[in-house]
Backbone as CSV, one residue per row, in Angstrom:
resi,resn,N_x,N_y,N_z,CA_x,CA_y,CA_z,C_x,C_y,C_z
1,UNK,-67.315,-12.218,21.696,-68.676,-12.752,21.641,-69.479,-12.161,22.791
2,UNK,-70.819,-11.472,22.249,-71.173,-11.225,23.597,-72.031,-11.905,24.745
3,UNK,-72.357,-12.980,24.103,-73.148,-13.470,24.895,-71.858,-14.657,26.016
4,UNK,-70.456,-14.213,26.194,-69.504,-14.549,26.438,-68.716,-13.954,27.828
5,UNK,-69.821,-12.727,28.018,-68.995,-11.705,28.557,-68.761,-11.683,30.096
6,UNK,-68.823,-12.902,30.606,-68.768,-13.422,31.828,-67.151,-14.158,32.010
7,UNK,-66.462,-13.963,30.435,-65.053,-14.797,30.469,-64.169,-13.336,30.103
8,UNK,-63.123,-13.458,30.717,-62.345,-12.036,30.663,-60.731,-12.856,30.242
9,UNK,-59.928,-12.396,29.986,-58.375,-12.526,29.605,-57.614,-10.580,29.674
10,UNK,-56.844,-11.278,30.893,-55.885,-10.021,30.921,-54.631,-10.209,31.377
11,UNK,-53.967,-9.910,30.879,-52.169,-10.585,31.062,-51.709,-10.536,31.948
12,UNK,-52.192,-9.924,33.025,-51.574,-9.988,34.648,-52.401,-10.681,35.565
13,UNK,-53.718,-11.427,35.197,-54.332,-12.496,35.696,-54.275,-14.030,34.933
14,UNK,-53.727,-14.708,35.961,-53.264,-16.069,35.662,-52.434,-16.252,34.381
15,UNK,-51.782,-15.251,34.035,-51.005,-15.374,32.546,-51.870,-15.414,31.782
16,UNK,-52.927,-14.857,31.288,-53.628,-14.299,30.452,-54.840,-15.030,30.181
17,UNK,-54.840,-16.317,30.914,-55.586,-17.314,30.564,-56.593,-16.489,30.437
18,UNK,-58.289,-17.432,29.892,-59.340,-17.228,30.050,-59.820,-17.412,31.323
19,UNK,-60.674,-16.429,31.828,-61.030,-16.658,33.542,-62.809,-16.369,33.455
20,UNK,-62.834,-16.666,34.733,-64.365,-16.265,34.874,-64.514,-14.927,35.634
21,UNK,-65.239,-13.988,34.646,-65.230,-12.658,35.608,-64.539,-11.717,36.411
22,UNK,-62.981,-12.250,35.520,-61.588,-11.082,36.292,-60.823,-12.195,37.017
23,UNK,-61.756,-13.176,37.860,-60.904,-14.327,39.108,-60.305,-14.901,39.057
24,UNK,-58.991,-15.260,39.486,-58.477,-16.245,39.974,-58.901,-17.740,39.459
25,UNK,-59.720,-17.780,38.436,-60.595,-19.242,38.530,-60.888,-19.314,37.080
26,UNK,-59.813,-19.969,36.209,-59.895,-20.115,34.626,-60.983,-21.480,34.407
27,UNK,-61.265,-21.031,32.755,-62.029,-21.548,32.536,-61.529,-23.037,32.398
28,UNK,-60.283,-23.130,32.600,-59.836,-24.941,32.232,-59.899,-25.859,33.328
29,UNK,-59.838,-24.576,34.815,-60.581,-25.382,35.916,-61.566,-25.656,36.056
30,UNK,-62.476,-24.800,35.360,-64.136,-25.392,35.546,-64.224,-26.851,34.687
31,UNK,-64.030,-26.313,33.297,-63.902,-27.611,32.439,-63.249,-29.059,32.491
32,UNK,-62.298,-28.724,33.710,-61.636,-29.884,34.522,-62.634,-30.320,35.430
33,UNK,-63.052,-30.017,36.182,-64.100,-30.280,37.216,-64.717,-30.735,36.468
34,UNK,-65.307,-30.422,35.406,-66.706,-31.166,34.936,-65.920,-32.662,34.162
35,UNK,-65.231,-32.073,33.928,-64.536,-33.682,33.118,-64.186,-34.800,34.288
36,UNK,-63.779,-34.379,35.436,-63.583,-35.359,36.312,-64.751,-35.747,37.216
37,UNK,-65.649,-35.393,36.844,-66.902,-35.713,37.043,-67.991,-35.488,38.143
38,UNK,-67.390,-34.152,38.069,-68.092,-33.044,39.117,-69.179,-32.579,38.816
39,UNK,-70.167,-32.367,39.314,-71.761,-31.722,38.739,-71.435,-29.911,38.773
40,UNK,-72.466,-29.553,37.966,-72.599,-28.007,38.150,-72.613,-27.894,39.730
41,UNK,-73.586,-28.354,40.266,-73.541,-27.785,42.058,-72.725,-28.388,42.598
42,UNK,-72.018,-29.151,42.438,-70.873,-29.653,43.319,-69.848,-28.530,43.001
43,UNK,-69.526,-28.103,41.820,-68.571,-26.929,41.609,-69.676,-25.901,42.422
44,UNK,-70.475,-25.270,42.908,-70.523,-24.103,43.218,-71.111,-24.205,44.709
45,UNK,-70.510,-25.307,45.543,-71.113,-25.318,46.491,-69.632,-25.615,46.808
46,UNK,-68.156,-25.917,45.897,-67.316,-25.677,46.401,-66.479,-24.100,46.664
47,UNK,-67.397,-23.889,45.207,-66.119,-22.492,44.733,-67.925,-21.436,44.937
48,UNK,-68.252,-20.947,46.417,-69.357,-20.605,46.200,-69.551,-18.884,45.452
49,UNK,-68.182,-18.627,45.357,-68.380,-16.722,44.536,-68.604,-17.097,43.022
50,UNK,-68.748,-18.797,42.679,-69.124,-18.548,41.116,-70.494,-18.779,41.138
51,UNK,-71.257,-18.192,40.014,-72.473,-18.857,39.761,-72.750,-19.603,38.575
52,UNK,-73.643,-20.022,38.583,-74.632,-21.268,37.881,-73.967,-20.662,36.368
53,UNK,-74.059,-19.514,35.686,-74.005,-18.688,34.746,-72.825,-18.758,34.084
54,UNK,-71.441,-18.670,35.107,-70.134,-18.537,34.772,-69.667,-20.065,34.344
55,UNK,-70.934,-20.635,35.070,-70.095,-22.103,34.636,-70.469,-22.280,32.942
56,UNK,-71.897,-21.665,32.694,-72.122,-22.699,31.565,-71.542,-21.329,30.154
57,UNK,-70.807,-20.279,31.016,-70.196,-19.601,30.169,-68.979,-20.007,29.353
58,UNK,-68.589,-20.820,30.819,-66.627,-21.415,30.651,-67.337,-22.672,29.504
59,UNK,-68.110,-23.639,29.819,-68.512,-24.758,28.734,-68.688,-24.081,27.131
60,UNK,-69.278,-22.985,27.133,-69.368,-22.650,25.949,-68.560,-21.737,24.861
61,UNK,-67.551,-21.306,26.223,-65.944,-20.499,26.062,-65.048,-21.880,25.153
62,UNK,-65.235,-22.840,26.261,-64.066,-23.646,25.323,-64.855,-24.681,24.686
63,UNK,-65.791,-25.003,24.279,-66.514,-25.546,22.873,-66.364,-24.294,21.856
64,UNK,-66.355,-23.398,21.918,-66.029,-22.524,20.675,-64.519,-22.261,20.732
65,UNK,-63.877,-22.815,21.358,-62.272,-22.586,20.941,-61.727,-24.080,20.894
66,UNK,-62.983,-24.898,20.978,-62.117,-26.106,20.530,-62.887,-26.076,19.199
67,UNK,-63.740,-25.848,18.647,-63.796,-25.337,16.679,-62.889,-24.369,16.719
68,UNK,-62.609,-23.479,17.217,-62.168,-22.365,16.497,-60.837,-23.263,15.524
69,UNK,-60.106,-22.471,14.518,-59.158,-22.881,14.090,-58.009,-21.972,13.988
70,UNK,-56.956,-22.081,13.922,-55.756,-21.585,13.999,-55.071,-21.530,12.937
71,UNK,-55.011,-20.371,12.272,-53.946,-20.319,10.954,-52.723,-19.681,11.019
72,UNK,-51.321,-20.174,11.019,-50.223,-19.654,11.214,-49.855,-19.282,9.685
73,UNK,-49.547,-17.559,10.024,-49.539,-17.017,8.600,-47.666,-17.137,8.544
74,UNK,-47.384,-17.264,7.384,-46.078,-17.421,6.835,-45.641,-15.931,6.872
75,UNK,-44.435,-15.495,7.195,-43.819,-14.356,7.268,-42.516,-13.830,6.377
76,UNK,-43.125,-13.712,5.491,-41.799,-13.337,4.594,-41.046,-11.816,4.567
């Protein structure tokens, strides 16, 4: 997706997870923070190399992978 392209996955960072921008800093931590009831600027006045941008990238990274759906194809 391109309007996405602030979220990267590569198998030798954090085990492939989804991250923000190559870092150290997946998108399930942002989405944790906000669930435990952290504001946008409270996350970036902790973690200050992210910006405003990456956050509302990771929100919209995993709202489209929590629709997405998963079909396990049968292998004969």
């Amino acid at each position: 997706m391109d309007q996405l392209d602030r979220i990267t996955r590569q198998p030798g960072v954090m085990g492939g997870k989804a991250c923000i921008r190559g870092m150290r800093v997946t998108v399930g931590m942002v989405v944790g923070q906000i669930g435990a009831g952290h504001s946008v600027d409270d996350i970036l006045t902790d973690f200050p190399y992210l910006e405003r941008q990456d956050i509302m990238q990771a929100l919209r990274y995993a709202a489209w992978r929590a629709d997405e759906r998963e079909v396990e194809l049968a292998l004969t």
